[in-house]
N, C-alpha and C positions, 0 to 999 in steps of 0.2 A: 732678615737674612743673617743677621749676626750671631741670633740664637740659634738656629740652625749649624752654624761652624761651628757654635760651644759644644753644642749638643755631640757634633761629628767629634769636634777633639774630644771630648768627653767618652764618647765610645772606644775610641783609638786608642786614649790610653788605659783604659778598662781591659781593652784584648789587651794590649803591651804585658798589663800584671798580670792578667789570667792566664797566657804563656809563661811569662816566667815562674808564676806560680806550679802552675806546669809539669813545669823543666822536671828532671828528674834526676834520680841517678842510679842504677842495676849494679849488683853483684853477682856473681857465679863463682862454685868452687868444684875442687876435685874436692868427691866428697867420702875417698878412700884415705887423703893423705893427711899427715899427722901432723898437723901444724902446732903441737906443744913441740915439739924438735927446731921448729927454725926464730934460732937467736939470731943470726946476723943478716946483712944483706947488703948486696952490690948491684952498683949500676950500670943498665944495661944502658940499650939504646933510649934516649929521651930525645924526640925529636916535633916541633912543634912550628907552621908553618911561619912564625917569627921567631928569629934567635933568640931574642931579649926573654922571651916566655919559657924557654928551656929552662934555664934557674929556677924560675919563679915556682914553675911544675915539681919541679928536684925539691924545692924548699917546702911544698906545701906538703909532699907525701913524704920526703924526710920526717918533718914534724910530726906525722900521727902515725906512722912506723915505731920513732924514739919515743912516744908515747904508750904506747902497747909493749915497751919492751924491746924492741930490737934496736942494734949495734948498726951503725955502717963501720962495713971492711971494706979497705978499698979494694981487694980482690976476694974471690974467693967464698963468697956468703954463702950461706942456708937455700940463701934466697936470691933471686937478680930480678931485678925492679928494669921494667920496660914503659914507656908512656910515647903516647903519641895523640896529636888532635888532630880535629877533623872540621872545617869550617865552612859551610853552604849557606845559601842566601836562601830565602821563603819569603814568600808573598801572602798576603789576605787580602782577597777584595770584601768589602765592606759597602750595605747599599744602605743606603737610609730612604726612607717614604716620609715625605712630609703629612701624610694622614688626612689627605685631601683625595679623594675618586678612589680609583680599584674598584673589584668588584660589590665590596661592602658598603660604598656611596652610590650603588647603582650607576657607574658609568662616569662620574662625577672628573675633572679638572686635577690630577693627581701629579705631581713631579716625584721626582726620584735623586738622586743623586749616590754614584759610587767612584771612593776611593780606594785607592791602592796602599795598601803598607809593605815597604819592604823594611826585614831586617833579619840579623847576620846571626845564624844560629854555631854554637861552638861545641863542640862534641872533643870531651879528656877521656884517652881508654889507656885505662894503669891494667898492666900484667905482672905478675908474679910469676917466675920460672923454677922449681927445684934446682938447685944450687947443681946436684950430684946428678941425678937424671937427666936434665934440661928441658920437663916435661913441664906442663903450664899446670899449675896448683889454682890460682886463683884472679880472678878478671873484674876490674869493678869497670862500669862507665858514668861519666855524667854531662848531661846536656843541658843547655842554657841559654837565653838569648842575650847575646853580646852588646854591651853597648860603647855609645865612642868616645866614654870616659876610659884610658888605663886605668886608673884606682879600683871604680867600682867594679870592673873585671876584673879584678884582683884580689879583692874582697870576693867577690863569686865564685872565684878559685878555690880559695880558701876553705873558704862555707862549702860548698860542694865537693873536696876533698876530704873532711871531714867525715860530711855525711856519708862519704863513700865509703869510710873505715869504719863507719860507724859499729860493726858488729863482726869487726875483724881483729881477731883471727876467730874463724869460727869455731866451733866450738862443736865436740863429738856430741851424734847424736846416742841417746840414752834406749 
């Protein structure tokens, strides 16, 4: 019986990393507008369903903004930075066969057993607005499964913000 639980934990957290491996994260842009013109940017609404995480969101996409070149103005930018998450719970049932009966044993003394995993998926959608228009230039998202360490979702913030700038600003096509 014991090898049996290893074997379940063992698949459990097998999915855990294949989710998060996963995870992802989407860009979209307007693919008329001329992002060598926007040097600055302002912040819009950052709104994220814990207070604490507003900073932390401000601080991540600060950082690979001031990377690429752009200024924070405290009014007034190129640009106005919006973020918001989105946080839903998912489930996986998971069945294991102990390799005993079913149809391939002819009929044979077969168990089963299925568990449930819940866990908390966390969804960052960064917009970019024309500073002058107020038209939405450019949308990145990234999605992740949350865990109930603060750091290492903060680290994931990170990493995941990142990769979300990863190839921004885009870049006219030829």
């Amino acid at each position: 019986m014991r090898l049996k639980n290893r074997f379940a934990l063992s698949l459990a957290g097998l999915f855990l990393a294949v989710v998060t491996a996963w995870a992802g994260t989407t860009t979209d842009y307007d693919h008329s507008a001329d992002f060598s013109h926007y040097k600055t940017y302002s912040w819009g609404t950052v709104k994220t369903a814990n207070g604490l995480w507003d900073e932390r969101v401000k601080n991540a996409i600060a950082s690979q903004l001031g990377a690429r070149g752009l200024t924070e103005a405290p009014s007034g930018g190129d640009v106005v930075v919006a973020a918001r998450d989105a946080i839903h719970n998912e489930q996986q049932l998971n069945t294991f066969y102990d390799g005993f009966g079913g149809r391939r044993w002819f009929g044979g003394m077969g168990t089963s057993t299925t568990t449930v995993d819940n866990y908390k998926v966390g969804t960052l959608i960064v917009e970019l607005f024309d500073g002058t228009s107020k038209n939405l230039v450019w949308r990145g998202s990234a999605s992740n499964t949350l865990s109930s360490s603060a750091d290492k979702n903060i680290k994931s913030l990170d990493k995941n913000v990142q990769k979300m700038f990863e190839h921004f600003p885009p870049q006219p096509k030829k």
